[in-house]
GUTORKOL-355390 format. One record per residue (C-alpha): residue in three letters; x, y, z. Coordinates in steps of 0.05 Angstrom, whole numbers, plus 5000, padded with zeros to 4 digits. Each point is the difference from the previous one (the first is absolute). Layout:
N
ALAXYZ;...
This chain:
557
UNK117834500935;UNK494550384980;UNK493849855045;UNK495250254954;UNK500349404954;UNK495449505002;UNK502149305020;UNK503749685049;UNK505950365015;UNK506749775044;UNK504450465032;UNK505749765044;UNK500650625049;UNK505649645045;UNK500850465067;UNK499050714958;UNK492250105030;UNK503150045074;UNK505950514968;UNK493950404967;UNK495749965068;UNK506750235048;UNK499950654946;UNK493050075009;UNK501650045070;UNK503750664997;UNK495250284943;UNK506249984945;UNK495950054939;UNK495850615021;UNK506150335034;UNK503150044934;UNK494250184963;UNK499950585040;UNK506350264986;UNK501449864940;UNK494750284977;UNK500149854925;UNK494949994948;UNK500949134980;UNK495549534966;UNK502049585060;UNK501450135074;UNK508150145012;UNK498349705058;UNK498249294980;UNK506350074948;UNK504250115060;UNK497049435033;UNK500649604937;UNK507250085003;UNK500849825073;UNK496449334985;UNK504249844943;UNK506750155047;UNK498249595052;UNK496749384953;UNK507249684982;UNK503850724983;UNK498750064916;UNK502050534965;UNK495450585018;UNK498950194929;UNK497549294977;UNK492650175048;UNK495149824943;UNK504449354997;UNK498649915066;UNK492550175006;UNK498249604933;UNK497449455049;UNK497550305055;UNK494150395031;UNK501050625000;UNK493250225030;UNK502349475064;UNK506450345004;UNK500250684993;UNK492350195013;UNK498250134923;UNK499149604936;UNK506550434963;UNK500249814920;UNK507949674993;UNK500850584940;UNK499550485062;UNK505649715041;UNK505250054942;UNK507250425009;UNK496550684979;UNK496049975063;UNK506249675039;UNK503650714981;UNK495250515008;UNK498849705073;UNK507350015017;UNK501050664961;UNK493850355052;UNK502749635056;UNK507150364993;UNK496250604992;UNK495749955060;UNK506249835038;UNK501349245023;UNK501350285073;UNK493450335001;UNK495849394989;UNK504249615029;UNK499650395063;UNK491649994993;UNK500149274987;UNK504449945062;UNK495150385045;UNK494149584986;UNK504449425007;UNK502550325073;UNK492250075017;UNK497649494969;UNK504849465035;UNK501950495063;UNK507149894982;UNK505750105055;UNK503450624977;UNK504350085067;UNK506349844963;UNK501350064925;UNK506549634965;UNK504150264937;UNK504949784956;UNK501549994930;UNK502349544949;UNK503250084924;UNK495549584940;UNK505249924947;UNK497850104927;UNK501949784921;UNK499750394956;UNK502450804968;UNK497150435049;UNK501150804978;UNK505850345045;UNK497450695008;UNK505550475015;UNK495450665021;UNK496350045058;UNK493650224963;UNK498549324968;UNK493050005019;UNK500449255027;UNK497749785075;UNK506949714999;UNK506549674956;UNK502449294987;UNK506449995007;UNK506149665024;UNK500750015084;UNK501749545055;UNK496649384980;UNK497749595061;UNK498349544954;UNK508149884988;UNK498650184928;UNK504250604986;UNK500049974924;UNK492050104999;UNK496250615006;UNK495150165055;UNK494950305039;UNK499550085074;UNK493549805041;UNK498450195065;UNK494649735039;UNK496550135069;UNK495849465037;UNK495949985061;UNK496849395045;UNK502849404966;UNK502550254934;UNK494150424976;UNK503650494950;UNK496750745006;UNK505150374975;UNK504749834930;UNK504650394964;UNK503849914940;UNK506850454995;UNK506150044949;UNK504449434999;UNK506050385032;UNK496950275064;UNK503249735054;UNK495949705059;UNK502550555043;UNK496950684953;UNK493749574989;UNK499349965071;UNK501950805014;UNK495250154944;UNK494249495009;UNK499550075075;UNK494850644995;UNK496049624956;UNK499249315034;UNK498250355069;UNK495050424962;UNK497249304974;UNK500049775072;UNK496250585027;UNK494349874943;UNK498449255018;UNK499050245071;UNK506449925039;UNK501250455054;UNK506849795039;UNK503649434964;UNK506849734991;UNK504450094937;UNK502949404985;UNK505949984948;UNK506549754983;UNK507450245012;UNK499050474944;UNK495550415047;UNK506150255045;UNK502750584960;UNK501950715030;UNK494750284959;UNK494549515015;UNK501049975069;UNK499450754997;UNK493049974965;UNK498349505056;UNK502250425051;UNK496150614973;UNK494249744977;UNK493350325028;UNK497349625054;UNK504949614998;UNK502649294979;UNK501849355023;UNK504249504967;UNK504649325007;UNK504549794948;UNK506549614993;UNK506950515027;UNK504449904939;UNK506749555015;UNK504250594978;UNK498050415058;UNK505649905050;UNK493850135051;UNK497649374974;UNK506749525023;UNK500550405058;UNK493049725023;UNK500849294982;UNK508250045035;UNK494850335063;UNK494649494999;UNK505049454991;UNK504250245057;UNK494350145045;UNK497449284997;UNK493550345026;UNK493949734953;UNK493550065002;UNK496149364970;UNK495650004953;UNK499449374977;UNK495949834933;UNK496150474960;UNK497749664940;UNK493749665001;UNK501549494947;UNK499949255029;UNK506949665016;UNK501249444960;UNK506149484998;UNK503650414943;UNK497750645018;UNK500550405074;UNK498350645008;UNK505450425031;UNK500750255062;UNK502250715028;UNK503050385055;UNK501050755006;UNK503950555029;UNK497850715002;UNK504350664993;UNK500750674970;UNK504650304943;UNK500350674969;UNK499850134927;UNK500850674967;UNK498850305073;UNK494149685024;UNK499849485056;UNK496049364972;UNK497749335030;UNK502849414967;UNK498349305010;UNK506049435002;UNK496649344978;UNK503349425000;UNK497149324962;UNK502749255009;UNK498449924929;UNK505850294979;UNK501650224924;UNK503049504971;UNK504250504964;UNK502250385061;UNK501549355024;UNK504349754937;UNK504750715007;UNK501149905077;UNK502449254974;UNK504250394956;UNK502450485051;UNK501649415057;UNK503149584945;UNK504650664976;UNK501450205067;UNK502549255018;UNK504449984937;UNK503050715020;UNK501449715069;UNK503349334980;UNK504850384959;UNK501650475053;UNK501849385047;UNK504149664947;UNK503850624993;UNK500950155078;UNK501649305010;UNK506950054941;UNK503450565046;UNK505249785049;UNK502250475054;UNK506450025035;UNK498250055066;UNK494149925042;UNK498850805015;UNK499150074922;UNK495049364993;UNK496450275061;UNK499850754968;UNK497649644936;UNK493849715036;UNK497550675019;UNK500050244925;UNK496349354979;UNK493950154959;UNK493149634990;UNK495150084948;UNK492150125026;UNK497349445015;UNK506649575003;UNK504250105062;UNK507749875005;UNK502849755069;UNK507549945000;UNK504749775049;UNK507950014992;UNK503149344972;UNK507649825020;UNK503149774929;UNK506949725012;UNK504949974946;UNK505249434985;UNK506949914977;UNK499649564952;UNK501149284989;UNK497749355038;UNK497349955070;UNK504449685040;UNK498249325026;UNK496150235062;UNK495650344953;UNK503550745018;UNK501250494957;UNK504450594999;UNK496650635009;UNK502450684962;UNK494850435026;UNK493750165023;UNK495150404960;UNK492250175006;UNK494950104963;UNK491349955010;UNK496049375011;UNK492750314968;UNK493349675022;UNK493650264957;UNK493350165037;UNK493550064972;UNK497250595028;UNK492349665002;UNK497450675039;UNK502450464932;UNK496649544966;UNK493650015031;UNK500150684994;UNK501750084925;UNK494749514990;UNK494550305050;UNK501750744955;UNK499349634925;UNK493249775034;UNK497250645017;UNK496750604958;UNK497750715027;UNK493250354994;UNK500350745001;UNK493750365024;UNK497050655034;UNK494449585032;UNK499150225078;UNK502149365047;UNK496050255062;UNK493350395005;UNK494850124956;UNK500249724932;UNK505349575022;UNK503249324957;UNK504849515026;UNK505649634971;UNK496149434985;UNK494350394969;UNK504450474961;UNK504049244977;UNK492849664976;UNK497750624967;UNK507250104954;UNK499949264981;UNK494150074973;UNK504350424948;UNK499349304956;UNK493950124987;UNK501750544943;UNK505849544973;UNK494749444993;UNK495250514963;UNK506150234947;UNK500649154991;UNK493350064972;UNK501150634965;UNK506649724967;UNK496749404970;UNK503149814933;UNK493350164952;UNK498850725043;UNK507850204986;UNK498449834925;UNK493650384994;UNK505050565006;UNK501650004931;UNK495150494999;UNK505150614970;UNK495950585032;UNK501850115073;UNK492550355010;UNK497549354983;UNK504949555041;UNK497650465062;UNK492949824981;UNK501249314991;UNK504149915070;UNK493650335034;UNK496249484974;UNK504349455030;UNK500450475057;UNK492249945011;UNK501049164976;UNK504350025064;UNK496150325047;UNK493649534980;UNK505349385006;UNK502950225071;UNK492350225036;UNK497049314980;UNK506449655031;UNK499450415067;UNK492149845000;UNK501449344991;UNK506249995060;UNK495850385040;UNK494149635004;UNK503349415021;UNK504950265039;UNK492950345045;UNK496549285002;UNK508149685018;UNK498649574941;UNK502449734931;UNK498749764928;UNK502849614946;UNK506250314969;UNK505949804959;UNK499249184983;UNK495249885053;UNK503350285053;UNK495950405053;UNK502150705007;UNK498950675044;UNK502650404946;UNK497949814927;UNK501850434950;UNK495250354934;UNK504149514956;UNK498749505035;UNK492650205009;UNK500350044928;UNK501949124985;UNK494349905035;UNK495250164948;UNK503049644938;UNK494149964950;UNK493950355032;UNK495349974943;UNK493850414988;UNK495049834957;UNK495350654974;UNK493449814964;UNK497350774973;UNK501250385065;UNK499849365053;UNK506449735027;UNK501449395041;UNK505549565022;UNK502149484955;UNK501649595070;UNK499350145072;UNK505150515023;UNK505049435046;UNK501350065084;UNK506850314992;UNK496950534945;UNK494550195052;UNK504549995057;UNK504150534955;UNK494150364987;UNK498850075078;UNK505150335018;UNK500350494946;UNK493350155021;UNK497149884937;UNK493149754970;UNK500249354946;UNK494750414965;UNK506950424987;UNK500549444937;UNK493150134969;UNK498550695021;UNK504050584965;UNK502450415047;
C-alpha cells in the first residue's frame, strides 16, 4: 500500500510490525547498508528486510514480493514508503548477487554481534550440526576444481532418505536457545566428518567475534575423528568440547559393559524443563563417569543412562531375547533325543551342555529303561532289556543378563576434554543439560527445511541459493530471539500466557505468537495511522513480554 494516497487506506499487517521491530533491535537494515555498500535507488537493507517479512508471513515464494506488498504499508513495515516497481526480481537479484559478494558469513557474523550485544546472548556453549536440503531439478556437475562456484549440487548421502535427488549440505551453529550466528552452505557430498575438520577454524573464529572467551563446543558423533580431535587438541589456548563417542568405538561398549557392571550411578534425575503431562514425562537420568583413550590421549567420558529408553534399541534387544530363546529351545530338543548307555556318559554329557545368553540350561541325568516287547503282564510288570540314559533339560531365564542388555541399549556416551575438578570445572549433569540442548539446532533445520524454502531453491545459481539461505538464516535468528524474549520474561516473573487453544503456557512459541494476531488492521488517512479496533488482552499480554510498544502498529519503525 502506498501511504501517500489520499483516502482511507487498510492494511492488514498481521504480527510482521513486531518481526520488523525485533530487527530493528539489532540495527539489521543499517548493518547491511553498511556493507554492502551499493549505489541503489532503494536501501539493500530494507530489501533484505522485505524478504525476511515475506518468509516468515505464511512462506510464499520469495520472488512473488510485489505480490505480497500490493496491500500493505510499506512505510509501517519497513521504515520507508518503497514504490512496488522498486521491489520487483531485478532488485531481488542484484541484492542477493552483492550479498554473495560481500560474503553471507561476513554479515552474518556483524548481524550476529549486535544481536550478541544487543540481547547479551549466552555464548558459553555453541551447538553444530548439519543437515542435507534435497533439490529438483538439472543442477551442472562440474568435473574441475576451478568452477568458480561457492559449492556443487550434487548427489551425496541424503538424510533426507532421498538418494535419487541432488543436494546441498547446510551447516549451522547456534548459541542460547537456538540463535544461529554462524551458517554455511557446502557441496552436497561432504561428509559430516570433513565439514567438521574443515569448518571448525571458522566457527571458533565466529565465537571469538560475538564475545566468547571460554565456551564449550557442542557437536555431534561426527566431531570424534583422529583429525579433529587433533585440531582440538592443538588448538591455541585451547578447547573444550562434549559430543556423542561413536558406537563403533570398542571404547564406547567397554564403558557402558563398565558402568553396567559397576552398578555405581550417580543421579541425576530430570533435566528438561518442559511440564509433565499424562502422555508426556520427561525422562530421567543417571550417570557414571570414566576415562578412555583415543588416538593416544586419555579423555573423560560420561555413561548416561535414560529410563526412556529408545524404542528402537528396545525392539532389537526383543529381537535378540526372542532369537536367543529360539536358539536355546532347539538346543534342548536336540540334547533331550540322545540316549546314553550308561550313566558315566549321561553324567559326562551334562558337563558339555551349552546355554545361549540370557537362557540357561540345567540338566540332570534321566534313567530311561528299555522294554522287551509285548504286553505287561497282569501285575502291570514289564520285562526290562536295558537301561539307558539320557538328559532331563530345565530352561532358565537368566533375568540378571537381561537387565543388563537392557540397562546397555538404554545408555549413550558423551566424550569431552572438560576438567571434572578445579577451576573451570563441569559435572556430569551440567555437561548432560548442556549436550541435550543439541535439539535446539535440529529444531532450527525443521524450520529451515520447510516445504516453500526447499522450493525457492529452484533458484539454478548456487551464488544465489547461498544468498537466499542467509536470508532465511537472518528470518531464523529474528524468529528464535523473539521466542527466547518471550520464554524468558515469563520464565523471570514464574508466570504464563495463552498458548496453543487456550492453554496457558511457560514456553509459547513465535508461531504461536504469531495466531494471536489474525487480522490486525491499520487504517492510514495521509500519514496518520490508527487501529481499526483495540489491540485484545492476549495481544497486549504478547506485546509485554516481547517488550514491545503498541505504537509498534502505527509508528514505522
Amino acid at each position: 500500500m502506498n501511504g501517500a494516497q489520499q483516502g482511507l487506506q487498510i492494511s492488514d499487517v498481521k504480527f510482521l510490525p513486531l518481526v520488523g521491530a525485533y530487527a530493528a533491535k539489532i540495527g539489521l537494515v543499517e548493518e547491511i547498508d553498511r556493507l554492502l555498500d551499493c549505489d541503489m535507488e532503494v536501501s539493500p537493507g530494507r530489501v533484505v528486510l522485505a524478504m525476511i517479512l515475506d518468509a516468515l508471513s505464511g512462506r510464499r515464494p520469495l520472488f512473488r514480493l510485489q505480490e505480497f506488498f500490493a496491500d500493505k504499508d510499506t512505510e509501517l513495515l519497513l521504515g520507508e514508503d518503497i514504490p512496488l516497481a522498486k521491489l520487483g526480481d531485478h532488485t531481488l537479484r542484484r541484492v542477493l548477487t552483492r550479498l554473495f559478494e560481500v560474503g553471507t558469513n561476513t554479515v552474518l557474523g556483524a548481524v550476529a554481534l549486535r544481536a550478541a550485544r544487543s540481547f547479551s546472548l549466552d555464548t558459553s556453549h555453541a551447538h553444530h550440526d548439519t543437515t542435507s536440503h534435497s533439490v529438483y531439478g538439472d543442477y551442472l556437475l562440474y568435473q574441475e576444481e576451478e568452477h568458480g562456484e561457492p559449492f556443487v549440487i550434487t548427489q551425496g548421502f541424503s538424510k533426507a532418505h532421498r538418494p535419487d535427488l541432488k543436494q546441498l549440505v547446510q551447516s549451522l551453529l547456534c548459541v542460547d536457545q537456538g540463535i544461529p550466528i554462524y551458517s554455511r552452505v557446502v557441496d552436497g557430498n561432504q561428509s559430516d566428518k570433513t565439514i567438521n575438520q574443515n569448518l571448525l577454524p571458522e566457527m571458533v573464529k565466529r565465537m571469538r567475534e560475538v564475545g566468547a572467551k571460554d565456551f564449550i563446543y557442542v557437536n555431534d558423533s561426527a566431531l570424534v575423528t583422529e583429525e579433529s580431535l587433533r585440531i582440538i587438541d592443538e588448538w591455541d589456548g585451547g578447547l573444550l568440547f562434549v559430543s556423542l563417542l561413536p558406537q563403533i568405538y570398542n571404547e564406547c561398549k567397554n564403558a557402558i559393559t563398565q558402568a553396567v557392571q559397576a552398578d555405581d550411578w550417580q543421579e541425576i534425575g530430570t533435566i528438561s524443563d518442559q511440564p509433565t503431562t499424562p502422555n508426556r514425562k520427561p525422562a530421567s537420568y543417571k550417570a557414571f563417569e570414566t576415562t578412555v583413550t583415543l588416538y593416544g590421549k586419555q579423555y573423560r567420558v560420561i555413561v548416561v543412562h535414560s529410563d526412556a529408553h529408545d524404542k528402537r534399541r528396545q525392539k532389537k534387544v526383543d529381537k535378540q531375547i526372542k532369537k536367543d530363546l529360539e536358539e536355546t529351545l532347539k538346543l534342548k530338543q536336540e540334547l533331550e533325543k540322545i540316549d546314553y548307555a550308561c550313566l558315566p556318559d549321561a553324567q559326562a554329557a551334562i558337563k558339555r551342555v551349552g546355554s545361549g545368553t540370557f537362557h540357561k540350561l540345567k540338566a540332570t541325568p534321566q534313567d530311561r529303561p528299555q522294554y522287551h516287547r509285548g504286553r505287561p503282564k497282569k501285575d502291570g510288570t514289564r520285562s526290562l532289556k536295558e537301561m539307558r540314559h539320557g538328559l532331563d533339560i530345565e530352561l532358565k531365564v537368566d533375568e540378571e543378563a537381561i537387565r543388563k542388555l537392557r540397562d546397555e541399549a538404554g545408555c549413550f556416551v558423551l566424550i569431552t576434554n572438560t576438567p571434572r575438578d578445579g577451576a573451570g570445572a563441569v559435572d556430569a549433569k551440567q555437561l548432560l543439560t548442556i549436550y541435550k540442548d543439541q535439539h535446539m539446532v535440529e529444531r532450527n533445520f525443521g524450520f529451515l527445511k520447510d516445504p516453500v524454502f526447499v522450493n525457492a531453491l529452484f533458484l539454478k545459481s548456487p551464488k544465489r541459493i547461498e544468498a537466499l539461505g542467509l536470508i532465511l538464516v537472518l528470518a531464523l535468528m529474528i524468529w528464535r530471539l523473539m521466542e527466547r524474549t518471550m520464554r524468558a520474561n515469563l520464565a523471570a516473573d514464574k508466570a504464563k500466557i495463552t498458548g496453543w487453544v487456550k492453554r496457558e503456557t511457560s514456553r509459547p512459541t513465535s508461531f504461536v505468537m504469531t495466531t494471536k494476531f489474525i487480522g490486525i488492521f491499520v487504517l492510514t488517512e495521509g500519514k496518520v495511522r490508527r487501529l481499526a479496533k483495540p489491540l485484545t488482552p492476549i495481544q497486549l499480554s504478547y506485546l509485554n513480554i516481547l517488550e514491545l510498544n503498541p505504537d509498534i502498529f502505527i509508528l514505522p519503525p
